[in-house]
C-alpha positions in Angstrom: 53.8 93.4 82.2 56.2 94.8 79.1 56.4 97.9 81.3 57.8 95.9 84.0 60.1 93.3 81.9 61.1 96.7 80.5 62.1 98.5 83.4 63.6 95.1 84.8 66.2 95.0 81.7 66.6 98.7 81.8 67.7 98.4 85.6 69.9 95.3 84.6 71.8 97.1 81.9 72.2 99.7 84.1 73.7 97.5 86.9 76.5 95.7 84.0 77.2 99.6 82.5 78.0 100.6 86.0 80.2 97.5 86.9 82.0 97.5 83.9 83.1 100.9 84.3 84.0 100.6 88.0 86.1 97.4 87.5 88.9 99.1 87.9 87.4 99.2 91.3 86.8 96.2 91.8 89.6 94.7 90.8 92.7 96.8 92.0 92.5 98.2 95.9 95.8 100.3 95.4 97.5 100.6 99.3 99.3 104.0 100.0 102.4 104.1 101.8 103.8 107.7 103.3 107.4 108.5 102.3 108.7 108.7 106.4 107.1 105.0 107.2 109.3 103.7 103.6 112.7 105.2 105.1 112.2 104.1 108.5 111.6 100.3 106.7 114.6 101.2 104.7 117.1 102.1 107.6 115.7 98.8 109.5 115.7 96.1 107.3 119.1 94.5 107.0 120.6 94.9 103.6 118.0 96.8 102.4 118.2 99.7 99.4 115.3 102.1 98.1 114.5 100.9 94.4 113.1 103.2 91.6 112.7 102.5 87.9 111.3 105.1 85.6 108.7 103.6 82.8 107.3 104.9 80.1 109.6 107.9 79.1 110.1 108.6 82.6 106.4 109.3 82.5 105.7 106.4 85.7 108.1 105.9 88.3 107.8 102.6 89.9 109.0 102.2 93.7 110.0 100.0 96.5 113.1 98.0 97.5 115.9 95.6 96.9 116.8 93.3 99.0 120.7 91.8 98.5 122.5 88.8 99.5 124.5 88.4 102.2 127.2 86.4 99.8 129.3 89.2 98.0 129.5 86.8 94.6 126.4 86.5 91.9 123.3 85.5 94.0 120.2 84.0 93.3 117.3 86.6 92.7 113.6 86.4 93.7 111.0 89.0 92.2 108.3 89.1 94.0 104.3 90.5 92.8 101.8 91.2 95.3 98.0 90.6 95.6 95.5 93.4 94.5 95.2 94.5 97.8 99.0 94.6 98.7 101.4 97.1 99.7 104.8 94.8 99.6 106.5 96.3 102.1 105.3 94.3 104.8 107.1 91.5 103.2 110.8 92.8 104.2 111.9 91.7 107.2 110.3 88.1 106.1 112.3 88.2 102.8 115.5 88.7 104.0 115.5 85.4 105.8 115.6 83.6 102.6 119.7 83.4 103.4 122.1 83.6 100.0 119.4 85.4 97.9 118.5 88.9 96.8 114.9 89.7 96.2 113.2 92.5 94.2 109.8 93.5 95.4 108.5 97.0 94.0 104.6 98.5 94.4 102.8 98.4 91.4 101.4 101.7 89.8 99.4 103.5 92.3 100.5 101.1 95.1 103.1 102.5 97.9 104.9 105.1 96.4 104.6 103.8 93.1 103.5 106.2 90.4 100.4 105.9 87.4 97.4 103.9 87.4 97.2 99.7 87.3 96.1 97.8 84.6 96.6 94.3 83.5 98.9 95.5 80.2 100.3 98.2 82.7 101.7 95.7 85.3 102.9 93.2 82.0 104.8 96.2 80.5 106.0 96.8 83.9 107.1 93.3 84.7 109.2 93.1 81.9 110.7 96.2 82.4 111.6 95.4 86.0 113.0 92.2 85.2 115.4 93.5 82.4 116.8 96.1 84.6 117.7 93.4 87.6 118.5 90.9 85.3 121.9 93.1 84.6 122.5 94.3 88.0 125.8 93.6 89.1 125.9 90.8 92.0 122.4 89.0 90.8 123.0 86.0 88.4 120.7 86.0 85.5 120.8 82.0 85.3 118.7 82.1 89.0 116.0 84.2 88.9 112.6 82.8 90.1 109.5 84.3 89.6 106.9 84.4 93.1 103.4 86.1 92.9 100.7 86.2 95.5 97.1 85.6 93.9 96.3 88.7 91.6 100.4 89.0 91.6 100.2 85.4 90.0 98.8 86.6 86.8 101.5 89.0 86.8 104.4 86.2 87.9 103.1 83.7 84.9 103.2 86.1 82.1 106.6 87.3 82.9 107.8 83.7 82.7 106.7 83.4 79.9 108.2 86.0 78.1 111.6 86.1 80.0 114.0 83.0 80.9 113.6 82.2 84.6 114.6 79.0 86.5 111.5 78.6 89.1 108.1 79.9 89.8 106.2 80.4 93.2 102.5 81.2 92.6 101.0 81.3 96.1 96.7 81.7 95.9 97.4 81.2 91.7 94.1 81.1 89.1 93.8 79.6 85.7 92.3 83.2 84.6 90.4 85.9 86.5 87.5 85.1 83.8 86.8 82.3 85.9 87.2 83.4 89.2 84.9 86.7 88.3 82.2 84.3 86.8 82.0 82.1 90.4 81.8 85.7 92.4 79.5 87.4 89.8 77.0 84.4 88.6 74.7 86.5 87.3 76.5 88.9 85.4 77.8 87.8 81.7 81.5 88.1 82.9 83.3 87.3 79.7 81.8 90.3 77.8 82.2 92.8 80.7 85.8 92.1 81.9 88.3 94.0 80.2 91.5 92.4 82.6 91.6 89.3 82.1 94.8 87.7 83.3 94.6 84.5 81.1 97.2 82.0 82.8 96.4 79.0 81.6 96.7 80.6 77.9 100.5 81.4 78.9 101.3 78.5 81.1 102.0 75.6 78.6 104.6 77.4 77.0 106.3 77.6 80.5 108.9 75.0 81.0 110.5 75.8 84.4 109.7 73.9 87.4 106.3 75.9 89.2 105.5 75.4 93.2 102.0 76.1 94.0 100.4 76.9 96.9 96.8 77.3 97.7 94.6 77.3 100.5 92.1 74.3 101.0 89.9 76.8 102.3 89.8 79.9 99.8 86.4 80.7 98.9 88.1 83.5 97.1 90.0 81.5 94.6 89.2 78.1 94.5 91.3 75.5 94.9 89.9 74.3 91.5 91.3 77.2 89.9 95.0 76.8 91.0 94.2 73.1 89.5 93.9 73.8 86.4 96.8 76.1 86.1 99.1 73.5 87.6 97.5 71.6 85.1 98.1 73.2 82.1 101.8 74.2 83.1 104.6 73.0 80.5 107.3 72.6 83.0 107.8 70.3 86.0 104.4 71.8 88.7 103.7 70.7 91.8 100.8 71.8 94.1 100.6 72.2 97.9 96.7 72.1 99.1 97.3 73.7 102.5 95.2 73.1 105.1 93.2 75.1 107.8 94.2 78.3 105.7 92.1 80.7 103.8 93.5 83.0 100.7 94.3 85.9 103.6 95.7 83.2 106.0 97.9 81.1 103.4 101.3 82.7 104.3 100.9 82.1 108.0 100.2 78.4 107.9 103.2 76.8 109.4 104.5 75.0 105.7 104.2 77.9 103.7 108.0 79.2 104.1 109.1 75.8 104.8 107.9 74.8 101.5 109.5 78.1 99.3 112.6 77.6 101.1 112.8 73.7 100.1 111.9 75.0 96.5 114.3 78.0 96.0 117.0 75.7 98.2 117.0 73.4 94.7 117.1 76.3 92.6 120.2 77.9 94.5 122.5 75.0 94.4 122.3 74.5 90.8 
């Protein structure tokens, strides 16, 4: 019997060794993207310029696109942070119906053409950086720029709020911290000890004071509703929270209010 137990414990350490080290893994699915299919985007999307921003000493180049206004005077801005599974460029021609605003959307490391290796400090650091560097481009005003990120892209979005000045957030799929979400996919594994990216929201989110719109899927079995509860929640600023339903957390941005409900959101935001 303490042979067993023993090899049962043995096998169980083994099984939280191996998925600490692969959580990397498990938690970023980098997409490629080859350099022909990003010019042909490039040349077909209206209004559309190549982005590159070198990190780090020039050590990480970080790649995609910016998208600018059709008005030729200081335009609203919208930064955009994909999912874990995302390469953003798919996201083009959609963004640049969102009429009097340029957006920013740009792969993170190891996505697209992006260069380096994610991480949840990695994408912070990178955040920042990307949002200093648009803040003083010339035709984007600095007093518009709202935030939008896509489930793990969320984590991103809140942290960058609140650590810059921005005057709206979009968390589509969002989480109150990927603690929690791990624990309800991973039961029986003691979550809190093993995860090293953590992507606390709801530790940043009162200290936020811009208005947030939320959007999650009645049916994500992903992220739970729940979860995008309690971040709403815990937000300082003005929040509001769309349960929409019939979608699931892959199906959320084809549900017929999705745009309708951004557009209403960043239409405020734009006339002030």
């Amino acid at each position: 019997m303490l042979t067993l137990l023993g090899t049962v414990a043995l096998a169980g350490c083994g099984l939280m060794l191996l998925i600490y080290l692969l959580q990397d893994r498990l938690i970023f699915y980098p997409q490629q993207l080859d350099a022909s299919t990003a010019q042909i985007l490039q040349r077909n999307v209206p209004r559309t310029e190549a982005f590159e921003l070198a990190v780090e000493g020039n050590a990480v180049r970080l790649r995609g696109w910016f998208i600018s206004a059709e008005s030729s005077g200081p335009s609203p801005l919208l930064i955009y942070f994909g999912g874990n599974a995302e390469e953003v460029s798919w996201l083009l021609p959609e963004l640049t119906r969102l009429h009097g605003w340029a957006v920013l959307l740009v792969n993170y490391r190891g996505y697209g053409l992006s260069e380096g290796s994610p991480s949840e400090a990695a994408l912070q650091r990178d955040a920042l950086a990307l949002y200093d560097n648009v803040a003083q481009r010339s035709g984007v005003d600095p007093e518009r720029i709202v935030i939008m990120g896509r489930s793990l892209g969320t984590g991103v979005s809140t942290y960058l709020a609140s650590q810059r000045p921005v005057a709206g957030v979009v968390l589509v799929s969002p989480f109150d911290s990927l603690i929690e979400v791990a624990s309800a996919v991973y039961p029986f594994l003691p979550v809190r000890l093993l995860l090293r990216h953590r992507f606390e929201s709801v530790a940043h989110a009162p200290a936020i004071n811009t208005p947030l719109l939320a959007l999650a899927a009645k049916h994500d079995t992903l992220i739970a509703p729940e979860r995008s509860r309690r971040l709403v929640q815990a937000w300082g600023g003005p929040a509001r929270l769309e349960l929409l339903d019939g979608a699931d957390h892959n199906t959320i941005h084809v549900h017929p209010q999705y745009w309708t409900l951004i557009g209403q959101f960043l239409g405020r935001i734009a006339a002030k």
